[in-house]
GUTOR-865604 format. One record per residue (C-alpha): residue in three letters; x, y, z; residue number from 1. Coordinates in nm, 2 decimals, padded with zeros to 4 digits, always signed. Each point is the difference from the previous one (the first is absolute). Last residue first. Layout:
<recs>
REC   residuo       px       py       pz   num
REC       ALA        X        Y        Z   NUM
...
</recs>
This chain:
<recs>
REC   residuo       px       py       pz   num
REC       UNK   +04.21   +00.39   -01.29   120
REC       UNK   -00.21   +00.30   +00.07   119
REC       UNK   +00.08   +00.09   -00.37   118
REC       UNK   +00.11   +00.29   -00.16   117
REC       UNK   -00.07   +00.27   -00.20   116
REC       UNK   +00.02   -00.16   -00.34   115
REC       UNK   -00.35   -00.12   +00.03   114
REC       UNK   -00.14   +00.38   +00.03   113
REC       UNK   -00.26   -00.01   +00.24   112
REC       UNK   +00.06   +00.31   +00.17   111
REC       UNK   +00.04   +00.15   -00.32   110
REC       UNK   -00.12   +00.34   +00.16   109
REC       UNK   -00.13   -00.06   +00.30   108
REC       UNK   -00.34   -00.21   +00.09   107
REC       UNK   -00.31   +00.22   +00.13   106
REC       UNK   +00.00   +00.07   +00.40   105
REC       UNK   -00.23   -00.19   +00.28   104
REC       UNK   +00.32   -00.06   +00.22   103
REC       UNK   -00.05   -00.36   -00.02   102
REC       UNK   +00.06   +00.03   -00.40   101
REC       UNK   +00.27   +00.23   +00.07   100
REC       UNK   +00.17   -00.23   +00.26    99
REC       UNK   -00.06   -00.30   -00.25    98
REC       UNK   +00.14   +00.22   -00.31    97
REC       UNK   +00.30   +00.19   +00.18    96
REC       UNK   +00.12   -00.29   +00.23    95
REC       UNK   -00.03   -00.26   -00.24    94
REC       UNK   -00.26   -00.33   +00.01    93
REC       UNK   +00.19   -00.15   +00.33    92
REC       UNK   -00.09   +00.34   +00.21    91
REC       UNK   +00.21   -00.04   +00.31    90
REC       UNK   +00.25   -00.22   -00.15    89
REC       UNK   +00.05   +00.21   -00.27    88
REC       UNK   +00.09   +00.32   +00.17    87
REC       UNK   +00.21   -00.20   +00.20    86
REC       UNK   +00.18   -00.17   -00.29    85
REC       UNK   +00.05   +00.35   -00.12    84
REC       UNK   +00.24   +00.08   +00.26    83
REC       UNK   +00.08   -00.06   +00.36    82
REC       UNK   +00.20   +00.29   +00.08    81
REC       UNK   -00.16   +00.27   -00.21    80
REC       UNK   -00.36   -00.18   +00.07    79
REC       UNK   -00.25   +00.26   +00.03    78
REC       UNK   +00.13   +00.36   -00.14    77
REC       UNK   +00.26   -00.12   -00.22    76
REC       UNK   -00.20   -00.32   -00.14    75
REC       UNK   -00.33   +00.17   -00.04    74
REC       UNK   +00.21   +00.31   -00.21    73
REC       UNK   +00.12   -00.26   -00.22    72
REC       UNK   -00.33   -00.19   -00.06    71
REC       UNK   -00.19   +00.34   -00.02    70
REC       UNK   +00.27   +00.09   -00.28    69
REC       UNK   -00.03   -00.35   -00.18    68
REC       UNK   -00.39   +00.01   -00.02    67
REC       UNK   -00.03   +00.32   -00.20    66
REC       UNK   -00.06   +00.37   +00.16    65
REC       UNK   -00.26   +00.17   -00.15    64
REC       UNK   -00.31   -00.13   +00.24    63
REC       UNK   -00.06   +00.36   +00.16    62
REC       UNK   +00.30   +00.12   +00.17    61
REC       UNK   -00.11   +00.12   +00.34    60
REC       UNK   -00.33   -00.19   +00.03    59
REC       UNK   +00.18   -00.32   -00.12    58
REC       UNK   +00.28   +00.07   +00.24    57
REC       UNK   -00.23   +00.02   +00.27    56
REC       UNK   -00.17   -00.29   -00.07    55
REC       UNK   +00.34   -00.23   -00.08    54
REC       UNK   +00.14   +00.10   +00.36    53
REC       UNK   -00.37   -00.09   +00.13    52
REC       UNK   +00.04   -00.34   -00.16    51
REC       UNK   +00.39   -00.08   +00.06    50
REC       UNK   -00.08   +00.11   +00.42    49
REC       UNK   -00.31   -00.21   -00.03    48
REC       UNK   +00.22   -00.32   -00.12    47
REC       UNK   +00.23   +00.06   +00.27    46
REC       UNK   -00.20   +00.08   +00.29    45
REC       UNK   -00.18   -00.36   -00.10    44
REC       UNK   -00.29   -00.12   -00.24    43
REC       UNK   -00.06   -00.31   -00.01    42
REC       UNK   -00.01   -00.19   -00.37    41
REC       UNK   -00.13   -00.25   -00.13    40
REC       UNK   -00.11   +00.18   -00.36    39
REC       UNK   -00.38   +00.01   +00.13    38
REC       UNK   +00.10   +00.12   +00.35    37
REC       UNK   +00.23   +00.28   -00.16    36
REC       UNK   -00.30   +00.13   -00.21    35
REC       UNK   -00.21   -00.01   +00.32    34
REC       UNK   +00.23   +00.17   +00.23    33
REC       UNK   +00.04   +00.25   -00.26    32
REC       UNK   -00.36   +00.07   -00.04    31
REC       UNK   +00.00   +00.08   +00.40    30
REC       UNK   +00.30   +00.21   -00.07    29
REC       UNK   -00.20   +00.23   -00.21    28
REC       UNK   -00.05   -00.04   -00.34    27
REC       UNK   -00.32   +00.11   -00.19    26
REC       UNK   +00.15   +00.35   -00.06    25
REC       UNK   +00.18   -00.12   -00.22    24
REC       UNK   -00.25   -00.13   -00.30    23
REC       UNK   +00.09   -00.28   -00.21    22
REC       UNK   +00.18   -00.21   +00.28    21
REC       UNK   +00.24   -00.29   -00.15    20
REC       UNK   -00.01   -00.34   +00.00    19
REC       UNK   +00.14   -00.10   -00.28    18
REC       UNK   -00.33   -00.08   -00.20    17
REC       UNK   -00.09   +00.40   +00.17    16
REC       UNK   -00.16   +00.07   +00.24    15
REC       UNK   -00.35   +00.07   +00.15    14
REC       UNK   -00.02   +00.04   +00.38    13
REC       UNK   -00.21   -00.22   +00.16    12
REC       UNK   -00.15   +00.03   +00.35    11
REC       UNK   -00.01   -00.37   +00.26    10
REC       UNK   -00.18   +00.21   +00.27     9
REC       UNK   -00.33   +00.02   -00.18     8
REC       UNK   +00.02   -00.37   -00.16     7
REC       UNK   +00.09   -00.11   +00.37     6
REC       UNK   -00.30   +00.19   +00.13     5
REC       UNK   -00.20   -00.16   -00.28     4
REC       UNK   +00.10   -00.32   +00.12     3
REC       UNK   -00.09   -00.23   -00.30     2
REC       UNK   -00.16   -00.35   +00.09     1
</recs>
């Protein structure tokens, strides 16, 4: 029988095949929560302190900047002594298009260009 509480709790946002948000202002860390729940993840100080860095720099400077810059400025400001690896580790499907994604803002630039890199 369908809990219509449940139903009202449960709310959707509409995204994207890949998972992102069409509309912005529909994220809040609640929605985050949610997306991160669905791709196995939980989120920690870390991940939150990558997805509100990524916020802010998205309402600073637009979405101009392409995947390889965020990536590099990531890994300074959030792992210079343990590296990309850690970046990786904490969001498995790339730090700047996973975090992005969970941070309820469009994909980058050739973020998905295959000769980017892989997380293997």
């Amino acid at each position: 029988m369908l809990d219509i509480n449940k139903s009202l709790s449960n709310t959707h946002h509409d995204s994207d095949p890949d998972g992102y948000l069409f509309e912005l202002e529909h994220w809040s860390p609640q929605v985050a929560n949610q997306l991160a729940a669905r791709e196995g993840l939980a989120l920690s100080d870390e991940h939150w302190g990558i997805i509100f860095h990524l916020r802010e720099h998205y309402r600073v400077h637009g979405n101009s900047e392409n995947a390889r810059v965020i990536l590099h400025e990531l890994e300074e400001r959030f792992s210079p002594v343990m590296g990309r690896g850690h970046l990786y580790r904490l969001f498995p499907e790339g730090p700047v298009s996973q975090a992005s994604r969970l941070a309820g803002l469009p994909p980058r630039p050739h973020e998905h260009d295959l000769s980017f890199g892989t997380v293997m």
